[in-house]
C-alpha positions as CSV (number, residue, x, y, z in Angstrom):
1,X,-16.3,-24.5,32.8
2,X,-17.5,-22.7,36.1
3,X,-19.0,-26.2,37.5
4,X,-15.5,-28.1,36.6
5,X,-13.6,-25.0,38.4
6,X,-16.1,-25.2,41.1
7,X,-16.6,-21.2,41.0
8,X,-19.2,-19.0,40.1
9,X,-19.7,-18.1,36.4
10,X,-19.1,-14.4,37.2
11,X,-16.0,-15.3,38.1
12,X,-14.8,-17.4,35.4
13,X,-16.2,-14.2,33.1
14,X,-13.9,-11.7,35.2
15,X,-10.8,-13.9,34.4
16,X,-11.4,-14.3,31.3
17,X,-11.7,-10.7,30.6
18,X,-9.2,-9.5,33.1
19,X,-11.8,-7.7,35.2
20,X,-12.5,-7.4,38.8
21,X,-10.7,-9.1,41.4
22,X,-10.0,-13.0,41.5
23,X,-7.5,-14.4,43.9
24,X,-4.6,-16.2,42.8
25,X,-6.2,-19.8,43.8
26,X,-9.2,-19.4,42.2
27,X,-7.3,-17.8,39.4
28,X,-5.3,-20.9,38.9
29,X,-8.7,-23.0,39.2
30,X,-10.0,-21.2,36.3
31,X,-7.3,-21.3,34.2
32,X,-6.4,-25.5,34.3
33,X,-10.2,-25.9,34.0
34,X,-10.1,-23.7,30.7
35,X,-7.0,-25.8,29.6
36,X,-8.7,-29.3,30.3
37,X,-11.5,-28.3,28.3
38,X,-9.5,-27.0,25.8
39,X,-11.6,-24.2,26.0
40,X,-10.4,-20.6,23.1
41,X,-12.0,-17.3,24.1
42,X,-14.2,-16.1,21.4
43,X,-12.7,-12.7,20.8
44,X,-15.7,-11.5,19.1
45,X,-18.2,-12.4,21.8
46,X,-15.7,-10.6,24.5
47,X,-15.3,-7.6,22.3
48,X,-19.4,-7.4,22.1
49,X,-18.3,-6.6,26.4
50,X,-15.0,-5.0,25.9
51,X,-15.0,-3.2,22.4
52,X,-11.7,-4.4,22.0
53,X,-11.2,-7.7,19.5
54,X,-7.5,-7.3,19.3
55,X,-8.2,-7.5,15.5
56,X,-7.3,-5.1,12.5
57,X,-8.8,-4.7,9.2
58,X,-6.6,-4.3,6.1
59,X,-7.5,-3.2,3.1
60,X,-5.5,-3.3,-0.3
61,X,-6.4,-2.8,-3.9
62,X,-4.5,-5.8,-5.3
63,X,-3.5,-8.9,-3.5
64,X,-1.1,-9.8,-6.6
65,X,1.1,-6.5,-6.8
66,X,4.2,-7.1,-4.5
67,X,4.3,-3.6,-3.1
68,X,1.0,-3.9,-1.3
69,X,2.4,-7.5,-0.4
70,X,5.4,-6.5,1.3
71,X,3.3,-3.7,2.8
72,X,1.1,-6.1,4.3
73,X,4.1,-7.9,5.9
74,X,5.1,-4.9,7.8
75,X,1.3,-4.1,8.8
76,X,1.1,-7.7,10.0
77,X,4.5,-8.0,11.8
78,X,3.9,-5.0,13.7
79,X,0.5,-6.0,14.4
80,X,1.2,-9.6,15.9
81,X,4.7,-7.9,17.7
82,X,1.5,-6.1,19.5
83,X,-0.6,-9.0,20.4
84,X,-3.0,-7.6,17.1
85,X,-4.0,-10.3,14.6
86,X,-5.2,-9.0,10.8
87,X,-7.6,-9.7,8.8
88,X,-6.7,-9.1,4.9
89,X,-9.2,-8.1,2.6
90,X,-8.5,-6.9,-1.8
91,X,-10.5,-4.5,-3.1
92,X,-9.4,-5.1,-6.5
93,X,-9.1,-1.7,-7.2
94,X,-13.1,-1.6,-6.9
95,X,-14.7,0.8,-4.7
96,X,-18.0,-1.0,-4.0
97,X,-15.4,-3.8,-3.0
98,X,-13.9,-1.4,-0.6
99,X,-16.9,-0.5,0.9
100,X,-18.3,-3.8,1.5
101,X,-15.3,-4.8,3.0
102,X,-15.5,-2.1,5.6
103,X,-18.9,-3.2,6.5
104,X,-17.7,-6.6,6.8
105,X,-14.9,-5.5,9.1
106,X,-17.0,-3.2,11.5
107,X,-19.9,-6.4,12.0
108,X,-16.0,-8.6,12.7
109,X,-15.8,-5.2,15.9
110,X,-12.3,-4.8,14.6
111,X,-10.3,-2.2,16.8
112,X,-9.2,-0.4,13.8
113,X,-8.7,-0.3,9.9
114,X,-5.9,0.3,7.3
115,X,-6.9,1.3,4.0
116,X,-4.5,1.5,1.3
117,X,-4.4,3.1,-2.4
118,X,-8.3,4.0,-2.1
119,X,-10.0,5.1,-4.9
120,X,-13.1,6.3,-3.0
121,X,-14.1,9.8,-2.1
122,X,-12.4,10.9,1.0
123,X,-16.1,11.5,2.1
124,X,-17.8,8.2,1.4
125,X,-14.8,6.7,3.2
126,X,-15.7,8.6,6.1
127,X,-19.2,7.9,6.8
128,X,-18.5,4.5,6.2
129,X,-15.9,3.6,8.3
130,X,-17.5,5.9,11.3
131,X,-16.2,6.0,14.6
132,X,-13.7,3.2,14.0
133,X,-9.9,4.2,14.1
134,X,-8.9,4.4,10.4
135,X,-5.5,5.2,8.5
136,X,-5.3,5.8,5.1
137,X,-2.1,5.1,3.4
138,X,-0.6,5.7,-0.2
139,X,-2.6,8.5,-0.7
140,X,-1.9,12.2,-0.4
141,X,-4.6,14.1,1.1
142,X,-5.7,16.7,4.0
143,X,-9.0,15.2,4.0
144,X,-7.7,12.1,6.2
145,X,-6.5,12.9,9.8
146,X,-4.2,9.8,10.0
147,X,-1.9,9.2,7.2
148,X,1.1,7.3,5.9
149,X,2.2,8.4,2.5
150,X,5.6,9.0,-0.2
151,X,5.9,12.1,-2.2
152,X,4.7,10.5,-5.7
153,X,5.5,14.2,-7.6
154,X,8.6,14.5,-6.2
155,X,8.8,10.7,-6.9
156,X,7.9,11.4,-10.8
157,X,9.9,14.6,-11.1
158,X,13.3,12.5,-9.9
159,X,12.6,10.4,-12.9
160,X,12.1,13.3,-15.4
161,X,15.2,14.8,-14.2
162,X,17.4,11.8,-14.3
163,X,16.0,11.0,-18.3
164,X,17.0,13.9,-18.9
165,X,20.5,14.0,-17.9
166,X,20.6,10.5,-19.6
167,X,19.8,12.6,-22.5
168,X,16.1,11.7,-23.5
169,X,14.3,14.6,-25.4
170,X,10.8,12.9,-25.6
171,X,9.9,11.5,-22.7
172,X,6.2,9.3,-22.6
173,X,4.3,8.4,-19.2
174,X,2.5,5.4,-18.8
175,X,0.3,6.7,-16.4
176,X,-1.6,4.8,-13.7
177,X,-5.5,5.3,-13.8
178,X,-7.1,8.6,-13.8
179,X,-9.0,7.6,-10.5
180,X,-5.9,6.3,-8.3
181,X,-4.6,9.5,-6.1
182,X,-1.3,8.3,-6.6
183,X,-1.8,7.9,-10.2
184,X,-2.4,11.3,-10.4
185,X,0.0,12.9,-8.3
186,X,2.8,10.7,-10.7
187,X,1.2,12.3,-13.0
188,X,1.7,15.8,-12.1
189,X,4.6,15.5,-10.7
190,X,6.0,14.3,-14.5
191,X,3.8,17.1,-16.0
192,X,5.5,19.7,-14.0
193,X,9.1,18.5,-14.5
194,X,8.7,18.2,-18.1
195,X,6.7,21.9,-18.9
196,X,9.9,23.2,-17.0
197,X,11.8,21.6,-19.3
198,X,10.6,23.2,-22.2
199,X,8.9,19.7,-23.2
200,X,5.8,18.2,-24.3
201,X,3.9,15.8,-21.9
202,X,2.8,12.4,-23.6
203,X,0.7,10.6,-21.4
204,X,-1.1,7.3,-22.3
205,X,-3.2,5.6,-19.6
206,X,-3.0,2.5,-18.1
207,X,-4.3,0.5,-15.2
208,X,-1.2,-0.6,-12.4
209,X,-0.7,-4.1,-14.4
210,X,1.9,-5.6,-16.4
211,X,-0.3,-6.3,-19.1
212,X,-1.3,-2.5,-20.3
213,X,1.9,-1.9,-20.0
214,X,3.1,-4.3,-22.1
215,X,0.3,-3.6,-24.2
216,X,0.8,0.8,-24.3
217,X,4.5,0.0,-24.6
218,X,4.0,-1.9,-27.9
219,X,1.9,0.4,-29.7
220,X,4.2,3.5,-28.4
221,X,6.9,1.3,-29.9
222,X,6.0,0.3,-32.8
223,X,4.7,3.8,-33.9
224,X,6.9,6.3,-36.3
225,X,7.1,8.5,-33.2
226,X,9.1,6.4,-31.2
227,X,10.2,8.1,-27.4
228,X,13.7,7.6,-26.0
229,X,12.6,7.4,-22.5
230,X,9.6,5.9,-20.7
231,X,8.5,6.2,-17.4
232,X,5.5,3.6,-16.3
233,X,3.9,4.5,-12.9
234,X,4.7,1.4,-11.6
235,X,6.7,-1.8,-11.5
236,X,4.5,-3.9,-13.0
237,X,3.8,-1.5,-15.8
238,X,7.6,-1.1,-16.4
239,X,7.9,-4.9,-16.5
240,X,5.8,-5.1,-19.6
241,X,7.3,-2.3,-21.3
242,X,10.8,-4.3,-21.3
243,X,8.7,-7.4,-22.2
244,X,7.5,-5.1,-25.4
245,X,11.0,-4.1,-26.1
246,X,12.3,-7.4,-26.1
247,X,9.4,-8.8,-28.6
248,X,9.9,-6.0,-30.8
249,X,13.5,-5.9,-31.0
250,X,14.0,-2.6,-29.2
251,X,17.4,-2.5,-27.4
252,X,17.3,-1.1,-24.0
253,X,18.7,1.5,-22.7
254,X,20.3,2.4,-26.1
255,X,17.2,2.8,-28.1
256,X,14.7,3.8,-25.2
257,X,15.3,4.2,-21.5
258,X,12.8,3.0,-18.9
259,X,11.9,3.6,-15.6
260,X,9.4,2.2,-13.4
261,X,8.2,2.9,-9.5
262,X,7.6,1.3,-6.4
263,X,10.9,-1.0,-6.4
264,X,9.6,-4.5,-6.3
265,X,12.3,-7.1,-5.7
266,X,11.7,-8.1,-9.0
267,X,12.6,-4.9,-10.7
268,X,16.3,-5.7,-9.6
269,X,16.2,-9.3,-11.2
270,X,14.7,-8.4,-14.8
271,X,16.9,-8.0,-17.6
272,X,17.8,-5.4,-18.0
273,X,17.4,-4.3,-14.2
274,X,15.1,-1.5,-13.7
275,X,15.8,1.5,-12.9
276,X,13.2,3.2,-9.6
277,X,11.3,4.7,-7.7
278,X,11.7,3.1,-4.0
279,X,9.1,3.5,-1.3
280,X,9.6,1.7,1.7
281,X,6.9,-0.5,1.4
282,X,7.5,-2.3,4.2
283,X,8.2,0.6,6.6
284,X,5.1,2.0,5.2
285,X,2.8,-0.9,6.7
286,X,4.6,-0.6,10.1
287,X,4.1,3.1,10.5
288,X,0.0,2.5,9.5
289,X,-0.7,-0.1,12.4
290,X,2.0,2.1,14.9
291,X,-0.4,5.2,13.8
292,X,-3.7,2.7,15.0
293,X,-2.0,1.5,17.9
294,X,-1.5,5.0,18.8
295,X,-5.1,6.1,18.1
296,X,-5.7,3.2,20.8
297,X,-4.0,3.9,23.2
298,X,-5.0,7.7,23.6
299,X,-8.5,7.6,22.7
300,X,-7.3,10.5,20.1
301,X,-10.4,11.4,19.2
302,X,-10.1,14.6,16.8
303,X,-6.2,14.5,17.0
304,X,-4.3,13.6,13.9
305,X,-1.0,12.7,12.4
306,X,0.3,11.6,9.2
307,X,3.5,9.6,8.0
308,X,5.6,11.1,5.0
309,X,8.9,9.3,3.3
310,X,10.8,10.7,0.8
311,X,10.7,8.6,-2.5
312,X,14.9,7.5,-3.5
313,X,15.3,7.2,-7.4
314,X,17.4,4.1,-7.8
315,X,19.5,4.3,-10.7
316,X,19.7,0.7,-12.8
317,X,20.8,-0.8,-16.2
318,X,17.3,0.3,-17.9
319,X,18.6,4.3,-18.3
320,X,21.9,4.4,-18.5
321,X,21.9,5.4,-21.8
322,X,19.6,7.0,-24.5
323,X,20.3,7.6,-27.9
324,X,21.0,11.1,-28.2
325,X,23.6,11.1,-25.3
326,X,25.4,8.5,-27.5
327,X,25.6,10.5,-30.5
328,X,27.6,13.6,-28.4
């Protein structure tokens, strides 16, 4: 390319990177010799000069779920409205997944990384990821200096709180896996609303996907102790529990109410719609890369600052009755 320019390779390199001083004739010269040769910078080889790669990494437990989809979307749309391009990795809920990924990303020089729902000590996380910017998101925790996160017990304890003015007495979690931070904090947050209450807590575990709870929801229903409200911690979960109703013959709301979380478009097209839990999903993925972006742009070293929305119960044909509202 220098020869076809007729300039010095130095100088091809400086315009290239944007560095040092090239007048505006030589400038042009460079720049119609790199388009006659069709020639694409190789971000990686300038960032090995730079450090920069204009590049993210993205990290989500499960590529099929549509809340870490859309949250995705608003990583990447925020990212490329920045000049950033991402690289998208699942982790299938598999912390040795996670953490091979991270390697992968730092040989890639990525400028940054966005972890969401991690499993992994906050620790291990740490010493992997080094020196590279990193936000965490979905996950509660002082550990992590940058952080984007919903209140999941307030979350849980809107749902408690509306089953019970519904009129539920025995209300059963499906809860979300005993390793998830979210999971847990759902958890507690139903735990908490129903000891005030002056209830028991039923919890049965299952793993973020439709098929446990499907497959929970059908031996809960088909038992002699049969709730009238149940909250899954998520969407998908929820899903299957009105799948298991409708096998079994169990009329929803009237026989058992059910609420779900997250507030997938789906959940608004199922039949009966479910009642939820919204995060801004979307919003969510925006804020992470605006939180890298700003890590960036003033080197913040030690600095820190973390994202919180307020989870919005949204109120569908799933609860609107239970059974022993009906008989007052």
């Amino acid at each position: 390319m220098a020869r076809k320019a007729g300039v010095s390779v130095s100088t091809v390199s400086r315009v290239i990177n944007g560095s040092g001083y090239v007048g505006e004739d030589t400038e042009r010269k460079v720049l119609l010799a790199m388009k006659e040769l069709n020639y694409q910078p190789n971000r990686i080889a300038r960032g090995l000069v730079s450090r920069r790669t204009s590049t993210i990494g993205l990290l989500i437990p499960d590529v099929a779920n549509p809340f870490f989809s859309e949250m995705a979307r608003g990583v990447e749309d925020a990212a490329i409205a920045e000049g950033y391009s991402v690289l998208l990795c699942n982790s299938d809920w598999k912390s040795e997944r996670e953490l091979m990924y991270i390697d992968l990303l730092k040989g890639r020089w990525v400028d940054g990384i966005v972890i969401v729902g991690s499993r992994s000590d906050s620790r291990v996380i740490e010493a992997a990821v080094g020196d590279t910017p990193l936000v965490i998101v979905d996950r509660r925790s002082s550990e992590f200096r940058w952080s984007v996160w919903t209140d999941n017990r307030q979350g849980a304890a809107l749902v408690v709180e509306h089953l019970l003015k519904m009129g539920c007495s025995k209300i059963v979690h499906i809860a979300g896996p005993s390793d998830s931070p979210s999971a847990q904090e759902r958890r507690k947050g139903y735990e908490q609303a129903i000891s005030q209450a002056g209830l028991v807590a039923i919890v049965y575990e299952g793993d973020f996907r439709f098929a446990s709870g499907f497959e929970i929801a059908t031996m809960i229903l088909e038992g002699s102790q049969r709730p009238d409200g149940i909250f899954a911690a998520n969407d998908l979960m929820a899903i299957g529990v009105l799948q298991a109703a409708v096998k079994l013959g169990v009329q929803v709301p009237h026989e058992v109410a059910i609420v779900g979380y997250d507030n997938i478009p789906s959940a608004g097209y199922v039949s009966p719609s479910l009642t939820t839990v919204h995060q801004p999903s979307y919003q969510m993925g925006v804020s992470a890369f605006d939180l890298l972006l700003e890590q960036f742009v003033t080197n913040s070293g030690q600095s820190a600052r973390k994202v919180k929305f307020e989870p919005k119960l949204v109120v569908r044909d799933s609860s609107l009755k239970c059974p022993s509202r009906n008989s007052v």
